[in-house]
VEXKOL-307845 format. One record per residue (C-alpha): x, y, z; residue number from 0; residue in three letters. Coordinates in pm, 1 decimal. Last residue first. Layout:
BEGIN
     east    north       up   k   r
        X        Y        Z NUM ala
...
END
This chain:
BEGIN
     east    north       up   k   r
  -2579.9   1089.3  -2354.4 271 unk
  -2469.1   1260.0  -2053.4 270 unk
  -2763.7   1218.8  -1771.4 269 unk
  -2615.2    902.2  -1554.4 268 unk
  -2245.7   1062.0  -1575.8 267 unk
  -2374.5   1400.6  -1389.5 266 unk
  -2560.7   1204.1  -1150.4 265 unk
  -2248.7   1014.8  -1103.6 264 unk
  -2051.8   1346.7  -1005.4 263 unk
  -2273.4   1449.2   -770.6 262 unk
  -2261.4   1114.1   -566.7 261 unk
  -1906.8   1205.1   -607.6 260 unk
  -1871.4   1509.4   -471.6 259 unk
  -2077.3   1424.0   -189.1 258 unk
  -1857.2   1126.2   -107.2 257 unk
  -1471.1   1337.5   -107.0 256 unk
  -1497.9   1577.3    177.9 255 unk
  -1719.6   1417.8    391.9 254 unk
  -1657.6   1039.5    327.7 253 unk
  -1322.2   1073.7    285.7 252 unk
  -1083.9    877.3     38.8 251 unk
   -682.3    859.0    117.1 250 unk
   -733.1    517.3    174.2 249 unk
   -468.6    422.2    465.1 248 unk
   -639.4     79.3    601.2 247 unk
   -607.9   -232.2    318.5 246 unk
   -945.2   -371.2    256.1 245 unk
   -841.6   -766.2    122.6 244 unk
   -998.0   -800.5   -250.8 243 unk
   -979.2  -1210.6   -361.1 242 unk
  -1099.8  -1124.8   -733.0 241 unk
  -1388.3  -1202.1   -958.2 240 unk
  -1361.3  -1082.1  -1349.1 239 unk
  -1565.7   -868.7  -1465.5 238 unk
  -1531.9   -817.7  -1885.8 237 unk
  -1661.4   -480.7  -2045.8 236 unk
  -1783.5   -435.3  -2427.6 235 unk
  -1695.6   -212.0  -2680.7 234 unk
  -1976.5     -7.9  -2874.6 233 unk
  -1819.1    346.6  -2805.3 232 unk
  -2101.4    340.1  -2572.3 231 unk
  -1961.7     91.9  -2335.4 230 unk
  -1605.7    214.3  -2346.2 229 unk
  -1768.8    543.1  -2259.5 228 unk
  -1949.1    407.1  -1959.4 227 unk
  -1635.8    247.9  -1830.0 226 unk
  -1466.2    539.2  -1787.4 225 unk
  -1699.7    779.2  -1630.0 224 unk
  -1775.1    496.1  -1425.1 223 unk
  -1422.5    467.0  -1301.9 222 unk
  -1378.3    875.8  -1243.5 221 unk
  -1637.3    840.6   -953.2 220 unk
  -1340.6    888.3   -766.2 219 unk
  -1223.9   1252.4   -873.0 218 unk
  -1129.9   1414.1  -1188.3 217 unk
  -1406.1   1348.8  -1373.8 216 unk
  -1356.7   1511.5  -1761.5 215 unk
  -1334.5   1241.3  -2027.4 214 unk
  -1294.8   1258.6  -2369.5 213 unk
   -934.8   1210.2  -2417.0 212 unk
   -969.8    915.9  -2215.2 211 unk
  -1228.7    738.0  -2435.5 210 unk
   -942.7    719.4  -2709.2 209 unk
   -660.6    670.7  -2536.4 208 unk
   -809.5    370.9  -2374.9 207 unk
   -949.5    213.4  -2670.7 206 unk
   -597.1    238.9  -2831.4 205 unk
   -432.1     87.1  -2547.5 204 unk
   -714.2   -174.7  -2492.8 203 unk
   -838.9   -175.9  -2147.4 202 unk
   -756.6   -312.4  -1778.7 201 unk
   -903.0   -192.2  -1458.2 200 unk
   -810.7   -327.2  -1071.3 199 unk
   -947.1     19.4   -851.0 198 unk
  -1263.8   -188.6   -758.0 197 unk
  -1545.5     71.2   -822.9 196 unk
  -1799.1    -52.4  -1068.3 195 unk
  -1856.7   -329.8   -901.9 194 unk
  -2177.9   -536.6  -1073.1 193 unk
  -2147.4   -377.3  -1410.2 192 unk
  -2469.9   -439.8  -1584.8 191 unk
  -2673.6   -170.2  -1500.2 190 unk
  -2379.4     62.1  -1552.6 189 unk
  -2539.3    440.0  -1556.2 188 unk
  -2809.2    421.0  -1318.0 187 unk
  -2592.9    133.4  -1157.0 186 unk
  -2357.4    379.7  -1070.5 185 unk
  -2606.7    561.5   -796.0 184 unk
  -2674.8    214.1   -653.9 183 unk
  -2334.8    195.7   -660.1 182 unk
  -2247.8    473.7   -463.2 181 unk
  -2517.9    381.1   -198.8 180 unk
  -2378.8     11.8   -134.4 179 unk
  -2019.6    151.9   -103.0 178 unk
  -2123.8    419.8     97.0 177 unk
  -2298.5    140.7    344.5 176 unk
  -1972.9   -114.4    316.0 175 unk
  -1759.0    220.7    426.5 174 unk
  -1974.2    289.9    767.3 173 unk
  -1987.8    -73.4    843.0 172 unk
  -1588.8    -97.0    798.1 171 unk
  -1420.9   -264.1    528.3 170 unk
  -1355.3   -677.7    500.4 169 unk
  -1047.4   -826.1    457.6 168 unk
  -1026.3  -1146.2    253.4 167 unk
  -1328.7  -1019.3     87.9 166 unk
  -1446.6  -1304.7   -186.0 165 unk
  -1491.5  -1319.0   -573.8 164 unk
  -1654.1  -1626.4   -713.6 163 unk
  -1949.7  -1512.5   -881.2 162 unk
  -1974.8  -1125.4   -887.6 161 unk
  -1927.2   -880.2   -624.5 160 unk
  -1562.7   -775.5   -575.5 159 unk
  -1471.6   -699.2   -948.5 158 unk
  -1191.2   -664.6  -1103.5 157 unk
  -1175.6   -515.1  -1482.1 156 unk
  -1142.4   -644.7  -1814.5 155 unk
  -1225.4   -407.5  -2095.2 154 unk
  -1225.1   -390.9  -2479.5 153 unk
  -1270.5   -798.0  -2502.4 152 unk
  -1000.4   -900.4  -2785.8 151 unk
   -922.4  -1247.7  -2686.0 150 unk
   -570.3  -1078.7  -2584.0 149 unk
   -731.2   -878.9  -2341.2 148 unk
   -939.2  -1185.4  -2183.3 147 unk
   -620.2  -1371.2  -2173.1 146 unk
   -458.1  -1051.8  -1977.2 145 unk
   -718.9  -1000.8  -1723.4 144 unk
   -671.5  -1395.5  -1616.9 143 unk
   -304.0  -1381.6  -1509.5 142 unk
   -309.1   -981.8  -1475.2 141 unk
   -518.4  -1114.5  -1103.9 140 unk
   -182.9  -1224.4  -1010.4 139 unk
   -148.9   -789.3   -872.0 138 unk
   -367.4   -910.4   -596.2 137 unk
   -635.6   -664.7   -521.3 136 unk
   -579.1   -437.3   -236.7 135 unk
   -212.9   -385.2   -355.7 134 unk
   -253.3    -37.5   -112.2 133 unk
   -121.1    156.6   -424.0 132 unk
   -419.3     76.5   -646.6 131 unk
   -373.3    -59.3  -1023.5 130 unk
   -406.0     37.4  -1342.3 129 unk
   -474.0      5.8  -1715.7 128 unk
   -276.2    -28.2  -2012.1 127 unk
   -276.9   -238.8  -2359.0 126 unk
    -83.8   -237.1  -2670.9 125 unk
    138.3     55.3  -2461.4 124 unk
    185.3    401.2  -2648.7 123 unk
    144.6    591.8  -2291.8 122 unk
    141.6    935.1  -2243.5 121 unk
   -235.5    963.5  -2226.2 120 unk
   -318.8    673.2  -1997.6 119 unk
   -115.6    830.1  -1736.3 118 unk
   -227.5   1136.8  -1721.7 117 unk
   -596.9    998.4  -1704.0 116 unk
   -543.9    768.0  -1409.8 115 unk
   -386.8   1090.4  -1224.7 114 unk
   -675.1   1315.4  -1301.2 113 unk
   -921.8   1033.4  -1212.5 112 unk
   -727.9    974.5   -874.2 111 unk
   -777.0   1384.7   -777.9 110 unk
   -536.1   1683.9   -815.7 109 unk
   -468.5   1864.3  -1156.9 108 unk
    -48.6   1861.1  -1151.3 107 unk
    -23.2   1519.0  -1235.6 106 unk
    304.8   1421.3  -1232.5 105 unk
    560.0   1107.6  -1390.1 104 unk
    777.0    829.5  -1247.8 103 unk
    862.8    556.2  -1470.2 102 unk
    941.0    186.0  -1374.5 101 unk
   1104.4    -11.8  -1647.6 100 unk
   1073.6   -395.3  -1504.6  99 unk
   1425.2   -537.8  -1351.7  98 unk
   1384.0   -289.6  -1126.3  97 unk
   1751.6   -122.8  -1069.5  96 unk
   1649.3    211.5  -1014.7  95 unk
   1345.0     77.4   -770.2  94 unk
   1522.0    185.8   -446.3  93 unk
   1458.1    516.2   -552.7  92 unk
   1099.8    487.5   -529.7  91 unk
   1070.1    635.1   -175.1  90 unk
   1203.8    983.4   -232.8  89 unk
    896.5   1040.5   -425.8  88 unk
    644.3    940.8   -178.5  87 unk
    832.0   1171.3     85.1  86 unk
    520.8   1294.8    231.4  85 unk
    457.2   1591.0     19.2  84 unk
    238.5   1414.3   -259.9  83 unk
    122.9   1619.8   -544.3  82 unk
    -15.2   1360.1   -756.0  81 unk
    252.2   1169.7   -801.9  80 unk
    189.2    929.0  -1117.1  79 unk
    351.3    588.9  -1096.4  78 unk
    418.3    373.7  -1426.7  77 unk
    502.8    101.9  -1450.5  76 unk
    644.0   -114.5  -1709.5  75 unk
    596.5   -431.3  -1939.0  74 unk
    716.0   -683.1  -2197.8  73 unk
    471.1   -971.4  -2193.8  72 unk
    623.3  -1326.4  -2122.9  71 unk
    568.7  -1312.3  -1734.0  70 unk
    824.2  -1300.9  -1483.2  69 unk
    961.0   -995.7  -1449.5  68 unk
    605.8   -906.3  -1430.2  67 unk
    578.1  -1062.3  -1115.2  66 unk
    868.3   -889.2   -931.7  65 unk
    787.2   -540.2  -1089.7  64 unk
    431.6   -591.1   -933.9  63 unk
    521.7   -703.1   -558.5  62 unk
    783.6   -428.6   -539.2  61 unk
    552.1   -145.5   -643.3  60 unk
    327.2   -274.0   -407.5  59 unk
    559.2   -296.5   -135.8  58 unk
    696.4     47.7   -191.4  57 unk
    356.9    208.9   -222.8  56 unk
    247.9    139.2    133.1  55 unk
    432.3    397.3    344.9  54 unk
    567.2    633.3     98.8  53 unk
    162.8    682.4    -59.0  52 unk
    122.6   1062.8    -24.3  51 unk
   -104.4   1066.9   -324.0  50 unk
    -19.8    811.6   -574.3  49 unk
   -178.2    690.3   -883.6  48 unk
    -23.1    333.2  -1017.1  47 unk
    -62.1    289.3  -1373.1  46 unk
     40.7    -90.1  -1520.0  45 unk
    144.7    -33.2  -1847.4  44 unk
    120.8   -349.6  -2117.6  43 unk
    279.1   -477.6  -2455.1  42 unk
    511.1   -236.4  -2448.2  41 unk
    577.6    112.7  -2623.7  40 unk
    835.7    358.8  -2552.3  39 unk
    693.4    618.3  -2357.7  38 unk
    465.7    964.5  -2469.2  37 unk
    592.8   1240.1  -2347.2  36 unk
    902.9   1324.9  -2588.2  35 unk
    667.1   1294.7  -2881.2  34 unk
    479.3   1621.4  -2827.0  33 unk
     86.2   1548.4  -2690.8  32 unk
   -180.4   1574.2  -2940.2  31 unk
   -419.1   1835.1  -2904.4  30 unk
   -760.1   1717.8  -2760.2  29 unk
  -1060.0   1680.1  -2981.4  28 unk
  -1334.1   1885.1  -2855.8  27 unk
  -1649.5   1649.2  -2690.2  26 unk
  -1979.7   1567.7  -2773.3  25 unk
  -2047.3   1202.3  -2644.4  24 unk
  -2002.4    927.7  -2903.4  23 unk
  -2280.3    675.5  -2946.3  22 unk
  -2255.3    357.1  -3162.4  21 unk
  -1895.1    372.0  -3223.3  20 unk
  -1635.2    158.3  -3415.9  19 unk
  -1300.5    298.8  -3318.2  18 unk
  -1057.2    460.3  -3479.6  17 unk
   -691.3    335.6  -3427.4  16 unk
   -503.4    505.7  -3176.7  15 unk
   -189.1    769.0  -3302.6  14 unk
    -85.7   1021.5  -3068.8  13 unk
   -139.7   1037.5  -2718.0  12 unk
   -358.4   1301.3  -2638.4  11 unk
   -390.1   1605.8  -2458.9  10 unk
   -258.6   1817.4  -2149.7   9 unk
    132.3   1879.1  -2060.4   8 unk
    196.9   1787.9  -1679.6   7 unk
    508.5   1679.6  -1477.1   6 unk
    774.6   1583.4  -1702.1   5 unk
    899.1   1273.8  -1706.2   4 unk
   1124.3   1062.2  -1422.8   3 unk
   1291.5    743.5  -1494.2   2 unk
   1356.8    463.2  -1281.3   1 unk
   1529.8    157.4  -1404.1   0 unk
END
């Protein structure tokens, strides 16, 4: 089943639990979002942000409806165009029949944090999180995320650089360098957090509506954002190593997207 949702309406998913906080940042609440957005709840929502993805989305979307089928959990997708013109769109029709609900909704505010965001706010899942559309980290990796989840760790995430994680495709020279800058910058504000940036990231539904709400990066430095909020509303944040193979097509860009970024971090670092 596909089914497509409106393509914007800002605000918050109604009805997350409070949660214990030791810091909060200063922030307006959001307005709730009308009931007709927000899905029928499931145990989890894999997100899938798109931007001109009809050439490698397909298989993705294929590989994670097919193992999901299979697990115990009840589940969907969800996809969020952001804008694409390339057909993206057109390309998930095949998935009508999924076996695993698989619903297509818009983000009209460009960027992969804008997206990631959109998606965590209509959803009314018991826990959400998402996933790249290159299927650069295996979508198995739920196996292990999952038991974490369910032991009641606030975050579970993928990570390529701690114990027992591997490259089964490596990137290029120039994209292992930005890497290694960006998280130097991202360790100012997760000095913990090991990979900050592998796009694999579970959470608590209601944590995850929560801390959403309250965050404003729309672009790729979106993650730390995100994680650094879970962290200081007192939850804690679970690596877990992966086998990550560098899939070409990234829609990032060292000139027009790293600056923006690196300025984007600084801003996370000084928030309190």
């Amino acid at each position: 089943m596909v089914s497509v949702l409106p393509s914007h309406a800002p605000g918050l998913a109604p009805g997350p639990a409070p949660l214990r906080s030791r810091e909060r940042l200063a922030a307006p609440a959001p307005e709730p979002l009308t009931a007709r957005l927000v899905r029928p709840p499931v145990d989890l929502e894999v997100i899938i942000p798109a931007f001109n993805e009809r050439r490698r989305l397909p298989s993705t979307l294929g590989a994670t409806t097919a193992y999901l089928a299979a697990q115990s959990w009840s589940s969907a997708v969800v996809v969020v165009d952001n804008n694409s013109v390339d057909g993206t769109l057109e390309a998930l029709e095949r998935f009508a029949d999924s076996p695993v609900a698989v619903h297509v909704i818009g983000c009209c505010d460009q960027g992969k944090g804008a997206a990631v965001r959109r998606g965590i706010l209509t959803s009314a899942a018991r826990y959400i999180g998402f996933a790249d559309a290159d299927n650069a980290t295996p979508i198995t990796t739920l196996g292990p995320v999952m038991e974490l989840l369910e032991e009641g760790h606030g975050a579970v995430i993928a990570s390529r650089e701690t114990e027992g994680a591997r490259r089964a495709v490596e990137q290029t020279a120039l994209r292992r360098a930005g890497g290694w800058m960006f998280r130097a910058l991202a360790h100012l504000t997760l000095p913990d957090i090991a990979d900050s940036q592998c796009g694999f990231k579970f959470f608590s539904g209601p944590l995850a509506r929560e801390i959403a709400g309250h965050c404003h990066v729309d672009g790729f430095a979106f993650d730390v954002e995100l994680l650094a909020r879970v962290l200081r509303a007192g939850d804690d944040v679970v690596e877990v190593p992966v086998v990550w193979t560098d899939v070409p097509g990234s829609t990032f860009s060292a000139g027009r997207d790293g600056l923006r970024s690196m300025a984007d971090l600084l801003r996370i670092s000084m928030a309190r």
